[in-house]
N, C-alpha and C positions, 0 to 999 in steps of 0.2 A: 602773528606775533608783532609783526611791524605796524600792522596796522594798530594794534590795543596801543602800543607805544607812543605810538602818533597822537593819539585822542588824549593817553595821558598825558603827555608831553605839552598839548597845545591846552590844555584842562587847566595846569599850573601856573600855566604862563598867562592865561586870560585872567586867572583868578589873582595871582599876584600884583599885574598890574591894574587890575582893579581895586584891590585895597587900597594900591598905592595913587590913586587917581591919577595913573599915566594915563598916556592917548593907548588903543589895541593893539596889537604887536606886528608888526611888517610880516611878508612872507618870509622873508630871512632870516629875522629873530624865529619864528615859529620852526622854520629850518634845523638851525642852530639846534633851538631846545628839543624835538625830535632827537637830531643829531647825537646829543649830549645824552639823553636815556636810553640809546641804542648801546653808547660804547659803554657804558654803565652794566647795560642788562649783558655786553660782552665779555666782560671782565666776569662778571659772578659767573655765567655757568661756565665759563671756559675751569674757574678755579673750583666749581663745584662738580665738575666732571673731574678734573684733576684728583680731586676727594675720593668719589668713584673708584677711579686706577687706583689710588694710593691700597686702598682697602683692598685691590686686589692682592697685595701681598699678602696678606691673612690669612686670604684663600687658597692661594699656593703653598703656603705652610701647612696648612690643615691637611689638603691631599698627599703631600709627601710624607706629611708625619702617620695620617692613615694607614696610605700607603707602603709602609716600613718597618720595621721590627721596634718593638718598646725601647730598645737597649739605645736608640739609635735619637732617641726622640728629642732629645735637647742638641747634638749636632744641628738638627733638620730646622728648628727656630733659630739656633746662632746664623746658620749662613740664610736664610731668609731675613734677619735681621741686619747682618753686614752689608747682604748685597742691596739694599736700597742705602744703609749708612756710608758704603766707603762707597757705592756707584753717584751716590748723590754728589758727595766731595771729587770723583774724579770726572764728571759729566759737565759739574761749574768750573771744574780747572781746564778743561781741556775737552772732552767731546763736545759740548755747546760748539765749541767754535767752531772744530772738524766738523761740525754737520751745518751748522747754519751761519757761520761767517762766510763774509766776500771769498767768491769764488775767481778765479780767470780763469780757470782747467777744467772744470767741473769736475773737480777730481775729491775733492775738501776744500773746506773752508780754512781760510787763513786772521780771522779777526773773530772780535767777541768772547776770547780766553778770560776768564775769569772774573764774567759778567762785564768786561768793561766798557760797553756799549750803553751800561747805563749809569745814571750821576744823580745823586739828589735833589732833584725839581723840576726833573726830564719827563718826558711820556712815560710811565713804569708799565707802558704793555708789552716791553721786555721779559719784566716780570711774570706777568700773569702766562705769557708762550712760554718759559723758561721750567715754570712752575709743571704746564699740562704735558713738557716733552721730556720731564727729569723720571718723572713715573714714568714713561714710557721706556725707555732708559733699564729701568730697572725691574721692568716686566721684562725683556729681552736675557740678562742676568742673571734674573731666579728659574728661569726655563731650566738652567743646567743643573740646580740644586738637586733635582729629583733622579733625572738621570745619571748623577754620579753619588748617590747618595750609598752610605753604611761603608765604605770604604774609603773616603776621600781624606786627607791630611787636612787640618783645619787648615793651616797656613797658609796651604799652595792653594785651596779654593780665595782665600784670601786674594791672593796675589791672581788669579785669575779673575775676582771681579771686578778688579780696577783695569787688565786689559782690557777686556768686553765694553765695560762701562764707557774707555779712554779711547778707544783705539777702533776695534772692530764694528760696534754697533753704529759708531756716529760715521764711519768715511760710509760705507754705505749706504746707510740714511740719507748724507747729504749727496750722494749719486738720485736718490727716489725723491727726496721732500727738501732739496738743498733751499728752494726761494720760496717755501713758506716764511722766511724772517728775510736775511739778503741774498745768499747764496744763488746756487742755480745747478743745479748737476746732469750729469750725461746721460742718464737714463729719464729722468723727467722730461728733456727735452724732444726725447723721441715720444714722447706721449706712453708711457708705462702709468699703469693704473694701478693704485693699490691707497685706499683713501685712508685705511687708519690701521693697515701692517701686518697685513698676512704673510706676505714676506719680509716688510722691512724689522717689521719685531720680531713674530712669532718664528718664521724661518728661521733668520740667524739664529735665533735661540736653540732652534730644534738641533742647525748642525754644528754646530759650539757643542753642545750636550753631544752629538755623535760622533768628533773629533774627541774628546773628553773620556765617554767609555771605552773606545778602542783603544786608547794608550793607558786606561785604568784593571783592562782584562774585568772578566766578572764577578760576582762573589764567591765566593767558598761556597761548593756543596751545586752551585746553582744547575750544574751541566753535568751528565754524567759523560763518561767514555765515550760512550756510542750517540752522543751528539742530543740526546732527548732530555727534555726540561725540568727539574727537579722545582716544584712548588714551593714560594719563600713566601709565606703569608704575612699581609701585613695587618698590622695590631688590631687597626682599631678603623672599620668600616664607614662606622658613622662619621665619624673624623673627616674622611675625607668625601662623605657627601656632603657634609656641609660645608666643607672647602668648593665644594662645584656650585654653591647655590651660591657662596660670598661672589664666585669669579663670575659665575652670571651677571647679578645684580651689578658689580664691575662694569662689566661688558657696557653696559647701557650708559657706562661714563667715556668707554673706551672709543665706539664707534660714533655714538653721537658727538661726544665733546670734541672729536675731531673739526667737525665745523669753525672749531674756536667763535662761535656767535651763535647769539639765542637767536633765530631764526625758523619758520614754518618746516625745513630741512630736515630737521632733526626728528619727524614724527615717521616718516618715510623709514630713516634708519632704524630708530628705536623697533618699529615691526619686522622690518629684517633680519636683525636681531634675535628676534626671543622667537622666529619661525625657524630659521633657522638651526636653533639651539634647539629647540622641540624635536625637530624634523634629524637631529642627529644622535639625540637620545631615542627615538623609536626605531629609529634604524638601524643603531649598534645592538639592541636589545635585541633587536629579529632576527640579526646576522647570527650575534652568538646563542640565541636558541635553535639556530639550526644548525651550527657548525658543533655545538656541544651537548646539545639537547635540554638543556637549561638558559632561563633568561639570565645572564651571569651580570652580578653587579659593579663589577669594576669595570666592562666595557661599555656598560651604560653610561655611567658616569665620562669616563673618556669620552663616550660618543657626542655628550652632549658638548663637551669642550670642545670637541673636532668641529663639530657646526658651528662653534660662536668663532674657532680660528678660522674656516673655510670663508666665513661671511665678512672678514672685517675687511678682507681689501675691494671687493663689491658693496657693500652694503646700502652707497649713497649712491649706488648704477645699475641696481638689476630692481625688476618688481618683484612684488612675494612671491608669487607663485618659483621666479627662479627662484630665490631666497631658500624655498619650501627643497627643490632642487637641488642646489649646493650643500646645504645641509645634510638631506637625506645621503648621500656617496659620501658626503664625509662620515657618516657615519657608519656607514658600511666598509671602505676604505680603512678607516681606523681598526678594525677588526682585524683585518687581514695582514696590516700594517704591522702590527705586536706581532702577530707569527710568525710573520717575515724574517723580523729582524730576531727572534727570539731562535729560528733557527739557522740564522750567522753566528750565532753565541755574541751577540749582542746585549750586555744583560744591562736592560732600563725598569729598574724597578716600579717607575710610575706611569710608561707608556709617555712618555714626554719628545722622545723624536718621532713618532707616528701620532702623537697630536699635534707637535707644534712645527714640524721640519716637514712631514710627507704631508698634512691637511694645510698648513699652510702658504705649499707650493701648489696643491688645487684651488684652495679659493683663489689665489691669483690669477691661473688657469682660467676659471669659470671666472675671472670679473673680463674675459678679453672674449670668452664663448659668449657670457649671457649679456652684454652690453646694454642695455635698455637704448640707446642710441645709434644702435648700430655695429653690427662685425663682421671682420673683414679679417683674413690670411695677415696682410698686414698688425691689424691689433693685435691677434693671436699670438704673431711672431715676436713682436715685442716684450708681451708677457713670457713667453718662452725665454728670451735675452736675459730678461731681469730676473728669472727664479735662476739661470741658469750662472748667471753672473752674482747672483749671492751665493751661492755654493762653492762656483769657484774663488771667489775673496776668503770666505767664511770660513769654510773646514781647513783647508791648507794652513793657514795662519792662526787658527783654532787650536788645531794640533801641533804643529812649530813649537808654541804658547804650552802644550801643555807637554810636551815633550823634555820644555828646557825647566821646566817647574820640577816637572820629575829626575833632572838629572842637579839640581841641583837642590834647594828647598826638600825635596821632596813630595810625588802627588798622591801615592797608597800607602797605607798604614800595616803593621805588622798582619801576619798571620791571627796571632796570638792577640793583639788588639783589634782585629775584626770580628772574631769569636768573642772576644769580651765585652765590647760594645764601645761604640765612641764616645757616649756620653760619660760612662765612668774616665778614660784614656783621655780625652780631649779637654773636656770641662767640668772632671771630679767632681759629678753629680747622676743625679737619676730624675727621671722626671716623673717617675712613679714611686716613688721615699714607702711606701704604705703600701706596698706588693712588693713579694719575690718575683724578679724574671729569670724562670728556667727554660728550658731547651725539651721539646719534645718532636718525636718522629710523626710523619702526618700519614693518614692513615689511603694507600694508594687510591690515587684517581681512576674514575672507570676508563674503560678504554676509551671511551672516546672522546675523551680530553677534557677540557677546562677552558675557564677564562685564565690572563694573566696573574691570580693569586690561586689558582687551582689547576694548576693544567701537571698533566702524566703522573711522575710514580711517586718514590719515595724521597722524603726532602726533611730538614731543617726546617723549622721556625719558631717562633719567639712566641710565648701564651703567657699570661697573667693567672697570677692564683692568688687571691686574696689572704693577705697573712695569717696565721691563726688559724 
């Protein structure tokens, strides 16, 4: 890439100044001009990756909405609409800074509050970093959308996207990635590896989301007595495959545009990527036809997300083959992950803290095992430090947060407005106007189980019948 640039670069400049019947251009000038089409070709993908992320919200919406009952399905847009709207507004007020202003603690940033770092006719590659890390921001945010979904108070998720957004996601951050702008934080300094967030996003997301459910209790109907899982089907399948194929496509803005610069770098990542991703949808698909005897498709689809979360904090440090490696265990890992927590009576409707909390404290894992440069007990330990120090920051103060939402505000909705659906209760509409949604019994699971939208006996859930 540098090299094409160079040749363009010095291409313009001979040709210009032979229009202009100047003498040839110095090494310096030819420098310069170089120079000037590098930070050029910097800015556009950085902000064209940014693009990438931004679309990943779409994608997350699609899957929780899939994911969840019809009744439910204009909540599951509003708060994927809010949480990039109101995380955007409290990320330029206030997390920008906490993560990426002047440090002396490496604790947070104390400068940069409310973009003031930049001025009209300054360098605006403020901007363009400001632009690639406000998505990231608000991928961390909509993590929790799914796992507290069909029962959450609009309000109080409200008021928790601007803590996350303000508070939790950026001190931490600026611990992992504080002097990519000026900072500098305590975990990057010890060499903690994680290039584009398997923990710094994806984890806090996962245990945000699992501080979240425990102080939300799980749905109505979800759990019977004796502890086994009652099936709550969600609507609409397709939905949320092609909510995995938008967060894919993402993905390829997420890991690569980390670089922030168009650079040879990125083709490396772009492959680790999508093997990754491969290598976790075939391996969630094999796990759950052997653990239920069906290729079940909502652990597929997880599976594949579990690879693209496992791979983003290695992604610019391991070869494919690991790549091929990280993926696959996340894939399999994810499987077992849903059960896990499904028999804590943890109820995540969309598999969201075992893709984004348990996968992406492996991929950090595996970016200190598979090191393409080398590992060592040392590297390993640090990766240990850093998954183990966003858990501890994260869930404590996660829960604190939604504790005090719930005792004042309010964070669960009635009984009687769970059974009715949030969308009518919240935002007096439907987002199906041209179907009745009624309530049907599902008809029992074989013994030997299910994926996470089929698993054990007799349940609740939400079916469409076309009016008329």
């Amino acid at each position: 890439m540098k090299t094409v640039l160079s040749a363009l670069a010095t291409t313009i400049l001979f040709a210009h100044t032979a229009l202009a019947g100047e003498p040839p251009p110095t090494a310096e000038a030819n420098k310069t001009a170089i120079d000037l089409v590098q930070a050029h070709a910097d800015y556009i993908w950085t902000l064209i990756a940014a693009a990438l992320v931004f679309f990943m919200q779409a994608g997350f919406a699609m899957v929780e909405a899939g994911f969840t009952r019809a009744k439910n399905t204009i909540n599951i847009m509003m708060k994927n609409l809010m949480d990039f709207s109101m995380g955007t507004l409290a990320f330029w007020a206030v997390g920008f800074g906490l993560m990426f202003g002047v440090s002396k603690t490496g604790l947070f940033g104390t400068s940069g509050f409310f973009l003031s770092d930049f001025s009209i006719g300054q360098d605006p590659w403020v901007l363009a970093f400001w632009m690639f890390q406000v998505v990231f921001a608000a991928t961390a945010a909509t993590i929790v959308s799914g796992a507290m979904a069909e029962r959450t108070k609009f309000v109080g998720y409200l008021m928790y996207s601007v803590g996350i957004s303000a508070i939790i996601y950026p001190i931490f951050g600026s611990w992992a990635w504080g002097s990519l702008y000026k900072g500098g934080g305590w975990l990057e300094g010890l060499g903690f590896i994680d290039f584009a967030g398997s923990t710094v996003v994806h984890s806090v997301g996962g245990w945000a989301a699992l501080a979240g459910t425990m102080v939300l209790g799980p749905r109505l109907g979800k759990y019977n007595q004796d502890g086994s899982v009652r099936p709550i089907l969600g609507h609409n399948i397709p939905l949320a495959a092609l909510g995995v194929f938008i967060l894919w496509l993402g993905w390829f803005g997420f890991n690569p545009g980390s670089t922030t610069a168009a650079n040879k770098d990125i083709a490396l990542i772009f492959v680790n990527t999508n093997l990754a991703a491969a290598a976790g949808a075939v391996l969630a698909m094999a796990a759950s036809w052997l653990r239920f005897g069906k290729s079940e498709i909502s652990m597929s689809l997880n599976g594949a997300l579990a690879g693209l979360v496992a791979i983003t904090s290695p992604c610019a440090t391991v070869s494919p083959l690991s790549a091929v490696l990280i993926g696959a265990a996340a894939g399999v890992i994810v499987v077992y992950a849903v059960l896990f927590f499904d028999k804590l009576k943890i109820d995540d409707p969309v598999g969201a803290i075992s893709v984004h909390g348990v996968c992406g404290a492996w991929g950090t894992l595996a970016a200190g095992i598979f090191n393409a440069g080398g590992t060592s007990l040392k590297i390993i330990g640090v990766q240990v430090l850093g998954i183990g120090a966003c858990f501890i920051w994260v869930f404590p103060v996660a829960y604190l947060m939604f504790k005090l939402i719930a005792k004042t505000v309010g964070l669960r909705v009635s009984a009687e407005e769970e059974l009715e659906g949030l969308d009518y209760v919240e935002h007096g509409g439907s987002a199906y106007p041209d179907f009745n949604v009624t309530s049907s019994s599902i008809i029992p699971a074989s013994p030997t189980g299910g994926g996470p939208q089929h698993r054990a006996a007799i349940g609740r859930a939400t079916t469409l019948h076309e009016a008329g």
